[in-house]
N, CA, C and O atoms as a DFTB+ gen file, in Angstrom:
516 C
 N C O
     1  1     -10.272      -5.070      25.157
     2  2      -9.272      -4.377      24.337
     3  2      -7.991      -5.219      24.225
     4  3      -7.665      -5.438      23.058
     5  1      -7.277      -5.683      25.064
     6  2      -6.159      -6.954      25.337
     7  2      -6.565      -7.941      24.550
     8  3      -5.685      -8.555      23.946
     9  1      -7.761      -8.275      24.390
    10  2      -7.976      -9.639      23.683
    11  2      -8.271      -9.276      22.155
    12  3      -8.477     -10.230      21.404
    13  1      -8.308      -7.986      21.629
    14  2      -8.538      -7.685      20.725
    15  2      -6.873      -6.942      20.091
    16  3      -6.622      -6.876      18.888
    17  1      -6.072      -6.533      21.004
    18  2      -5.394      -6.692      20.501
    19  2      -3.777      -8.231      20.229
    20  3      -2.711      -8.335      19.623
    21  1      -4.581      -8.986      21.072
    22  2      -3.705     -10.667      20.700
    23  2      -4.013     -10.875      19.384
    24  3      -3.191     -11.126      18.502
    25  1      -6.042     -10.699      19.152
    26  2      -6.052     -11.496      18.023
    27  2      -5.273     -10.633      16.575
    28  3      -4.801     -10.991      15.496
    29  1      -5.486      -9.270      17.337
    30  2      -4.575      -8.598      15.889
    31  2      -2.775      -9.095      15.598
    32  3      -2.301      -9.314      14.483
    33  1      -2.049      -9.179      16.863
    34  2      -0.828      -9.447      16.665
    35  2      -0.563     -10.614      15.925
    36  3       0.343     -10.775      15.107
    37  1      -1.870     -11.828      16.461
    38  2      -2.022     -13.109      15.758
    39  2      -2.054     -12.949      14.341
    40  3      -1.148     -13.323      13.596
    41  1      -3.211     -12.335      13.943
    42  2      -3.800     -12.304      12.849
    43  2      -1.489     -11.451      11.804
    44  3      -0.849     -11.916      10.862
    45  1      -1.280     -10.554      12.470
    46  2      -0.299     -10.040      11.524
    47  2       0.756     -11.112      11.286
    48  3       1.350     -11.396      10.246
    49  1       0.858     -11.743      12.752
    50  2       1.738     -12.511      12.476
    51  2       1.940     -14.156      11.533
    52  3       2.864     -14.950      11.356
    53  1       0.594     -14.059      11.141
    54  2       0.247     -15.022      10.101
    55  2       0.656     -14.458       8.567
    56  3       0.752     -15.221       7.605
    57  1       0.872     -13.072       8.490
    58  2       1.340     -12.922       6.986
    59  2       2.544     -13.722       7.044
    60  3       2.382     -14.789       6.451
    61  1       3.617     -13.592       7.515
    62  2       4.857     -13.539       6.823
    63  2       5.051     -14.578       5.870
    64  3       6.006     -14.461       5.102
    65  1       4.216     -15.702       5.777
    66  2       4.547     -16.291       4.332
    67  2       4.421     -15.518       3.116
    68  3       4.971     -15.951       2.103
    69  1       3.662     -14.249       3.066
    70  2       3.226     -13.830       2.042
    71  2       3.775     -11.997       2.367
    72  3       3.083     -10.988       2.508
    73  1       5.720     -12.240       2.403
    74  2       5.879     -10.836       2.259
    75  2       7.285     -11.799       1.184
    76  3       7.640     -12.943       0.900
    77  1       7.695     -10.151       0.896
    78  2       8.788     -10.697      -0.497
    79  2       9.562     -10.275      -0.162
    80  3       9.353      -9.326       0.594
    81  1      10.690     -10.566      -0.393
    82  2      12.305     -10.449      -0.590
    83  2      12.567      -9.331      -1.468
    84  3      12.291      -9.385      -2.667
    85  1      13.168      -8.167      -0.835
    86  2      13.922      -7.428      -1.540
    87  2      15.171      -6.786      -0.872
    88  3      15.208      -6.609       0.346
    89  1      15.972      -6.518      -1.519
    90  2      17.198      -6.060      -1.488
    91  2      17.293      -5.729       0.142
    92  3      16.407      -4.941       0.473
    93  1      17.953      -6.045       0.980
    94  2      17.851      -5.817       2.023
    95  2      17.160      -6.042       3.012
    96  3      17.262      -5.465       4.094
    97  1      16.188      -7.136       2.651
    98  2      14.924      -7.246       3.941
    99  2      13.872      -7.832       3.159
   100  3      13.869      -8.475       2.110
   101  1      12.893      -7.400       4.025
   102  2      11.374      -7.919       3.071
   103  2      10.392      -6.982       3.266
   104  3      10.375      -6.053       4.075
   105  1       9.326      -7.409       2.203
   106  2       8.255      -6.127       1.687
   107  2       7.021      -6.957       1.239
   108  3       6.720      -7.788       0.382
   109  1       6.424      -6.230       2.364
   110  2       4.693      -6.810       3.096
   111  2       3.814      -5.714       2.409
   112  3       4.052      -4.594       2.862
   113  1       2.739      -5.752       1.307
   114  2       1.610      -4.716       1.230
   115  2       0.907      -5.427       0.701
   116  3       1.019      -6.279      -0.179
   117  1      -0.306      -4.813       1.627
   118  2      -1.449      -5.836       1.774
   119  2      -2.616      -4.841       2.346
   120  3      -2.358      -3.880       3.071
   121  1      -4.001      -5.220       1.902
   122  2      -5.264      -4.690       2.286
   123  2      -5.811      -5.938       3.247
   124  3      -5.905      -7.155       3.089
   125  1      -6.084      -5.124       4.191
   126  2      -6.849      -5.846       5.722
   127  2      -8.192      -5.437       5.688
   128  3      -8.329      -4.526       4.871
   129  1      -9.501      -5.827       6.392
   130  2     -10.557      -5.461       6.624
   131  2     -10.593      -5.248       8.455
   132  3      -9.830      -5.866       9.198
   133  1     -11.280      -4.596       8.772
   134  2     -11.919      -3.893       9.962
   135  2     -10.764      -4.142      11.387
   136  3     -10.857      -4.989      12.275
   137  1      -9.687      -3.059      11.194
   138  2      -8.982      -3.323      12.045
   139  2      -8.823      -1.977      12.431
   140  3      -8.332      -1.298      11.529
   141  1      -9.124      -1.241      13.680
   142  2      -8.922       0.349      14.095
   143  2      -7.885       0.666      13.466
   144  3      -7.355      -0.261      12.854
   145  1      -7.339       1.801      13.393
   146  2      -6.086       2.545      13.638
   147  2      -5.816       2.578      14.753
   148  3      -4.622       2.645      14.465
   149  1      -5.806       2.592      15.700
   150  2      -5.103       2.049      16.881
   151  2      -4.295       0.501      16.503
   152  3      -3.126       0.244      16.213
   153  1      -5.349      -0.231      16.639
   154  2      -4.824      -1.695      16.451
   155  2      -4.035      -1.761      14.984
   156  3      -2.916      -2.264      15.095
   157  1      -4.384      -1.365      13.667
   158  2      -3.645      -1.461      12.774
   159  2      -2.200      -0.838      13.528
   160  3      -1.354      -1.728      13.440
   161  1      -1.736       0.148      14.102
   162  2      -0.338       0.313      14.682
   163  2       0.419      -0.958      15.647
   164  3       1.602      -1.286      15.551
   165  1      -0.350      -1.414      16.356
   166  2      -0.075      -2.687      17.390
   167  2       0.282      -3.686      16.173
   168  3       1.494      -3.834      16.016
   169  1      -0.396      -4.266      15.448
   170  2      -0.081      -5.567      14.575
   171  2       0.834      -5.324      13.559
   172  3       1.501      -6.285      13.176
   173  1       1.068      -3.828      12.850
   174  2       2.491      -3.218      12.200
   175  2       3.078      -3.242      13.320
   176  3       3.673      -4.316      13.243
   177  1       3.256      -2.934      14.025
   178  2       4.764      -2.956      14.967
   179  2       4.984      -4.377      15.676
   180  3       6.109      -4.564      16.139
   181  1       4.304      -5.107      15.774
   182  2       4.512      -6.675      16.110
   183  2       5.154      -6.869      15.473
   184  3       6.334      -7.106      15.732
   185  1       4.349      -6.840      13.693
   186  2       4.851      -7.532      12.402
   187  2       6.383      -7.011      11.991
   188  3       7.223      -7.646      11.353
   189  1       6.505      -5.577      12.583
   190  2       7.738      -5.150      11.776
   191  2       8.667      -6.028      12.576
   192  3       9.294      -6.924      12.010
   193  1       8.810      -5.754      14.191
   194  2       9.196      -6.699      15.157
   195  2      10.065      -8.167      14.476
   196  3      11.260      -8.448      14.385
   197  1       8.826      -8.866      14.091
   198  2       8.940      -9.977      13.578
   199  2       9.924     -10.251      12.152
   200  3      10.620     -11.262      12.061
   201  1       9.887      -9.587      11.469
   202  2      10.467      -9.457      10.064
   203  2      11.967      -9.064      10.384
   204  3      12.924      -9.835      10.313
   205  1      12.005      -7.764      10.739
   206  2      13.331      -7.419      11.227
   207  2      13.529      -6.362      10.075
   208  3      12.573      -5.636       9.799
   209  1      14.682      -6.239       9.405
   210  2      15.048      -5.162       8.370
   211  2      13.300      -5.257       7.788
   212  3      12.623      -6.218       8.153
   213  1      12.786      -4.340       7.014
   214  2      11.759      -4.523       6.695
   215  2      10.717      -3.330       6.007
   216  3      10.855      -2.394       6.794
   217  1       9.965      -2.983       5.182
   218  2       9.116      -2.222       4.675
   219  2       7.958      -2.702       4.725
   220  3       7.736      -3.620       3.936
   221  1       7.095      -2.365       5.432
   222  2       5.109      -2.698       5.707
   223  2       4.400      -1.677       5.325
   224  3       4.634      -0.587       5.847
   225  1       3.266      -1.813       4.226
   226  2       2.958      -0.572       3.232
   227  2       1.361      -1.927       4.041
   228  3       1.278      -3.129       3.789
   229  1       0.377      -1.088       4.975
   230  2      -0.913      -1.689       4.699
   231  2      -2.371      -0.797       4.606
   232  3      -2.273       0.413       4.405
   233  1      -3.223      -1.188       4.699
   234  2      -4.175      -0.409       3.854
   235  2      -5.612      -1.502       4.865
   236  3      -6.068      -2.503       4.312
   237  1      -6.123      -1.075       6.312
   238  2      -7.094      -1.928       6.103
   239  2      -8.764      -0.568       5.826
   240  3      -8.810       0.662       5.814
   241  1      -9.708      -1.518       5.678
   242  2     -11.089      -1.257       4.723
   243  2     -11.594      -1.515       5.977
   244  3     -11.457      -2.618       6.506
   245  1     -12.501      -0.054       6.804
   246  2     -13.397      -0.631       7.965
   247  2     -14.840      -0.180       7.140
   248  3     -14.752      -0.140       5.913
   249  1     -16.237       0.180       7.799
   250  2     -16.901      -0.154       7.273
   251  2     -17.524       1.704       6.425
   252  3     -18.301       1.999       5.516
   253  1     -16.859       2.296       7.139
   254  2     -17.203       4.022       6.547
   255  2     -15.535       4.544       6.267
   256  3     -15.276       5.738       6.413
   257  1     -14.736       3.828       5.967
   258  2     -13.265       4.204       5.912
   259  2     -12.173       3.432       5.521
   260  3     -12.356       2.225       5.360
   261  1     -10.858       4.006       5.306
   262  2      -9.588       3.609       4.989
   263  2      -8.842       3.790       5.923
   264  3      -8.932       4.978       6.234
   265  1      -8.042       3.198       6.646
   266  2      -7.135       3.581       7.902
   267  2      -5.420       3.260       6.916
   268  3      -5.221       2.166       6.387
   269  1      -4.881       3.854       6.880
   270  2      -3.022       3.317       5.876
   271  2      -2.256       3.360       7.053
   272  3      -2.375       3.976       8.112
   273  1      -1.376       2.488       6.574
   274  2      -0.284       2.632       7.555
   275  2       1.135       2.066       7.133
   276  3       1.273       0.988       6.556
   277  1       1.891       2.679       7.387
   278  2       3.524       2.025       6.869
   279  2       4.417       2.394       7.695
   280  3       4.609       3.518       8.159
   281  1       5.212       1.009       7.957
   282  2       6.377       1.075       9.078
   283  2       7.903       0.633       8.291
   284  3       8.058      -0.587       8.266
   285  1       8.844       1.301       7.760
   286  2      10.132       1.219       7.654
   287  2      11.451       1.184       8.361
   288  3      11.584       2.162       9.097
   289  1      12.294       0.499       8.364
   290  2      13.057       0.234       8.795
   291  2      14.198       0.794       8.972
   292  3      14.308       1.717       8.165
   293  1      15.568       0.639       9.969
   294  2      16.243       1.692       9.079
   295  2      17.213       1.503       8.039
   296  3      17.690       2.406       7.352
   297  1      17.515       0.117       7.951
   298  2      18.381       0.063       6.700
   299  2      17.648       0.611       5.529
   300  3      18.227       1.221       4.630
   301  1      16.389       0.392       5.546
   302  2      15.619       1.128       4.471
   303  2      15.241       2.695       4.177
   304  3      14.934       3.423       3.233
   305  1      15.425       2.738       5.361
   306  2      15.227       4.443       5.822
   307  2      16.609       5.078       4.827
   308  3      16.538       5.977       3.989
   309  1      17.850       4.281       5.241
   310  2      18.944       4.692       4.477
   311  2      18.944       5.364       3.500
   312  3      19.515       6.415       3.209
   313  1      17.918       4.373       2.717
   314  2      18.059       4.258       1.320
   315  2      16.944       5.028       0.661
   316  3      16.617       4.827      -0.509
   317  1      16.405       5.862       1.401
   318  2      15.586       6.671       0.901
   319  2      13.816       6.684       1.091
   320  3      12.943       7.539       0.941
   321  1      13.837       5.541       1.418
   322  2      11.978       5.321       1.960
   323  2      11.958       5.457       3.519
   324  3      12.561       4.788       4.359
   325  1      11.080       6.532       3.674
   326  2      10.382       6.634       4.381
   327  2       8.893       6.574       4.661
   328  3       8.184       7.020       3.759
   329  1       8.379       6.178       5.577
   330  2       7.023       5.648       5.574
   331  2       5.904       7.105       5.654
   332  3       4.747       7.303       5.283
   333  1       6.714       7.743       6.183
   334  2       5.782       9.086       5.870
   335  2       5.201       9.239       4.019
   336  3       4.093       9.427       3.517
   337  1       6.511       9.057       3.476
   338  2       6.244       9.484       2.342
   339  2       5.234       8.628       1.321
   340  3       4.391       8.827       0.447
   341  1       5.998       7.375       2.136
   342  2       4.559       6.236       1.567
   343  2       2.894       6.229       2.014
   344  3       1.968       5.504       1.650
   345  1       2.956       7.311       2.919
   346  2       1.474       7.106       3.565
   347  2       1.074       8.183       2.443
   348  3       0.103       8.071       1.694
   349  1       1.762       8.982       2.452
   350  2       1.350      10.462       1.994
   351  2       0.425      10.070       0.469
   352  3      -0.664      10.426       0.019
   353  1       1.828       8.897      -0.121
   354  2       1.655       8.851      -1.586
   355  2       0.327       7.672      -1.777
   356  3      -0.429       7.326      -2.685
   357  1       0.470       7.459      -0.918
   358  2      -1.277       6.619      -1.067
   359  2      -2.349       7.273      -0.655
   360  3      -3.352       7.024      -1.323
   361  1      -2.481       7.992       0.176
   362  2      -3.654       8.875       0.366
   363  2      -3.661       9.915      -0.301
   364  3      -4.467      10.768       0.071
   365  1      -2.921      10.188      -1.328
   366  2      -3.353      11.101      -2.360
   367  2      -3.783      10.230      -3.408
   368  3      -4.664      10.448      -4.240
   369  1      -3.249       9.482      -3.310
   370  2      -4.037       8.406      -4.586
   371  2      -5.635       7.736      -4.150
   372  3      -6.422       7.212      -4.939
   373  1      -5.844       7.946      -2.561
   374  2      -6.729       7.921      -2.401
   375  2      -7.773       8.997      -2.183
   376  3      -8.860       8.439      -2.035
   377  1      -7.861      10.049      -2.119
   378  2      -7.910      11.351      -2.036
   379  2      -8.213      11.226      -0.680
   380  3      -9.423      11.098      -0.496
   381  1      -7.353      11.216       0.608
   382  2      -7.035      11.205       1.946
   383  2      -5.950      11.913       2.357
   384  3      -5.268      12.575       1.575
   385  1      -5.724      11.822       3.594
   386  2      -4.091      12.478       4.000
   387  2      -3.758      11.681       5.297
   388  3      -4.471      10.918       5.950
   389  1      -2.391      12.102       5.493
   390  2      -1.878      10.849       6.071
   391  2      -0.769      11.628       6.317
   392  3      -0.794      12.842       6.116
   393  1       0.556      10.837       6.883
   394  2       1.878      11.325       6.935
   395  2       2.491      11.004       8.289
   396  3       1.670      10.650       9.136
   397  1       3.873      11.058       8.701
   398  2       4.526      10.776       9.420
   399  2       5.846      10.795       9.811
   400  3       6.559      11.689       9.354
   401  1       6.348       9.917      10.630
   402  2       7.854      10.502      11.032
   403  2       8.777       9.023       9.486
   404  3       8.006       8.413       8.745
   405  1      10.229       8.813       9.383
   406  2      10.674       7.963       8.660
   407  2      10.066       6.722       8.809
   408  3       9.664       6.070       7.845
   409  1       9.964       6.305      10.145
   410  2       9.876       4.996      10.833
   411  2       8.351       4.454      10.770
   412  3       7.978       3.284      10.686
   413  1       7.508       5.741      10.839
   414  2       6.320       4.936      10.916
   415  2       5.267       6.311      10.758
   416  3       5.568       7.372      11.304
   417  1       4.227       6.188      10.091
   418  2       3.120       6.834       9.448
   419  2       1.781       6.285       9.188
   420  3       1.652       5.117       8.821
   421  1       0.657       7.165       9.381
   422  2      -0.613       6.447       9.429
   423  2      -1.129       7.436       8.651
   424  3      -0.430       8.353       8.220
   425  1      -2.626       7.299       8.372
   426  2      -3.428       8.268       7.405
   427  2      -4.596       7.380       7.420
   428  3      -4.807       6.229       7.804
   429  1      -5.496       8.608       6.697
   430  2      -6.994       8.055       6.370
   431  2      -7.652       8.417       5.525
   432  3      -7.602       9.639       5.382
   433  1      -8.586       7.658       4.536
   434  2      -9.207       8.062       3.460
   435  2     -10.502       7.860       3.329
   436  3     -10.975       7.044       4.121
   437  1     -11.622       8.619       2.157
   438  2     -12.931       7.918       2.202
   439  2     -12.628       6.414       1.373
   440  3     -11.739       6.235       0.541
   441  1     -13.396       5.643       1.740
   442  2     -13.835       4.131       1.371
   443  2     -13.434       4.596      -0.431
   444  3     -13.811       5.619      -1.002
   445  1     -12.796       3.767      -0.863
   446  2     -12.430       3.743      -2.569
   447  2     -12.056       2.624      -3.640
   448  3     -11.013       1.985      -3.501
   449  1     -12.869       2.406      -4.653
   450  2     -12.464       0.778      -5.211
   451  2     -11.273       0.830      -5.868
   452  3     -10.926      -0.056      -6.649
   453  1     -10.408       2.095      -5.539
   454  2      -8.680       2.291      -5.867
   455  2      -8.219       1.742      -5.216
   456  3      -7.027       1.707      -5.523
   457  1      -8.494       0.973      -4.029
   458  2      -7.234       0.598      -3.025
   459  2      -6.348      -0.295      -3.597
   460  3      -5.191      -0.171      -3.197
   461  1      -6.607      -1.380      -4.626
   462  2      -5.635      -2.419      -5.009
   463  2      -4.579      -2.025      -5.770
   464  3      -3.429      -2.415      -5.566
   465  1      -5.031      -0.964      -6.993
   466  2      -4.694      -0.189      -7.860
   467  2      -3.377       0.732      -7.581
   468  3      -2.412       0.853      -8.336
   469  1      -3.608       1.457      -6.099
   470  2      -2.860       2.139      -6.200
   471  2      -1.813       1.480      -4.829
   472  3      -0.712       2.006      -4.662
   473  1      -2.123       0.666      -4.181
   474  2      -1.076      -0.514      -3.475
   475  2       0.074      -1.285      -4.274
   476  3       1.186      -1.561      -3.823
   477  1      -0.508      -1.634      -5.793
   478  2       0.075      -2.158      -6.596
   479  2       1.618      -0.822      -7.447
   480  3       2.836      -0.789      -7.621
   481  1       0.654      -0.176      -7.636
   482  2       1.693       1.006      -7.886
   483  2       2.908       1.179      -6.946
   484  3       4.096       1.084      -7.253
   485  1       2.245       1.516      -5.461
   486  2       3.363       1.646      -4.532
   487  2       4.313       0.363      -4.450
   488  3       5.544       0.399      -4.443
   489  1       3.663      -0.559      -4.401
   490  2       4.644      -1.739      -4.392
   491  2       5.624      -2.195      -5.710
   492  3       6.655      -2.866      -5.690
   493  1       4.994      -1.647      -6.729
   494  2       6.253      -1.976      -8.148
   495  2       7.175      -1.007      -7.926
   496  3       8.349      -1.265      -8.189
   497  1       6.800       0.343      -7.378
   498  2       8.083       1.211      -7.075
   499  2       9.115       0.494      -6.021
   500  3      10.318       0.468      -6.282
   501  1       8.601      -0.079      -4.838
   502  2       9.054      -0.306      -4.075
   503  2       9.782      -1.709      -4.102
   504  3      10.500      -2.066      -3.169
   505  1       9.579      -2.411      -5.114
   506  2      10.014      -3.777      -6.121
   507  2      11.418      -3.560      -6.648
   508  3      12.462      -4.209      -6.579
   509  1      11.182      -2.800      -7.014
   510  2      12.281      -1.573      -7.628
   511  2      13.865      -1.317      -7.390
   512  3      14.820      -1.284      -8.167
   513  1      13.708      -1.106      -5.623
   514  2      14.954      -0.658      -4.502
   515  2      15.924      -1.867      -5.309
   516  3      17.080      -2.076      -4.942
C-alpha cells in the first residue's frame, strides 16, 4: 500500500507541466486511469501541496467506474469555487453523485464516453475566473 501510494504521489507530481495559469494560481483537469479513490485523494493532496494557490478538477477511469475528485484552494474558495460544487457538477453530467466540503470533494459515476466532454465544459467555466 506505501509503495503504491509513492508511485501515485510520483505519478501526480509529474503533471505540473501541464496545469494552466489562471488568475490567481493554477488549474489542473485531467482524466487518469486506474487509481482508487483512496489514492486519487493522496496524489490530489500531494499535487495541491505542490502547486500552492490552486484548483484540481480530476476524473480517473478504473475498470467498472469513475472515481472525481477536486481540491480548491482558498484564495479560490474566496472567489466562489468550491470543490464540492465542482464534484457535484460533473457527476451530474455524468449521471453519478459526488460532493463535499469547499476544500476538497470526491464522487463516483458509472463508466461514460462523456468524461472529456464534460471536463472540458467544467474547465472553460473555470478558464473564465
Amino acid at each position: 500500500e506505501e509503495l503504491k501510494e509513492e508511485k501515485v504521489k510520483t505519478k501526480f507530481l509529474n503533471f505540473v507541466s501541464a496545469t494552466k495559469d489562471i488568475d490567481g494560481g493554477k488549474l489542473f483537469i485531467s482524466k487518469v486511469s486506474d487509481i482508487s479513490p483512496k489514492l486519487l485523494k493522496v496524489g490530489v493532496e500531494t499535487f495541491a501541496d505542490k502547486l500552492g494557490e490552486s484548483v484540481i478538477v480530476i476524473v480517473s477511469q478504473n475498470d467498472e467506474n469513475l472515481s472525481l475528485a477536486a481540491k480548491v484552494s482558498p484564495k479560490f474558495i474566496q472567489k466562489g469555487i468550491k470543490a464540492g460544487d465542482l464534484v457535484r457538477e460533473l457527476a451530474q453530467g455524468l449521471n453519478g453523485k459526488g460532493g463535499g466540503s469547499p476544500q476538497y470533494a470526491q464522487g463516483g459515476a458509472p463508466l461514460s464516453g462523456d468524461v472529456d466532454n464534460v471536463l472540458a465544459r467544467v474547465e472553460e467555466q473555470l478558464l473564465k475566473i
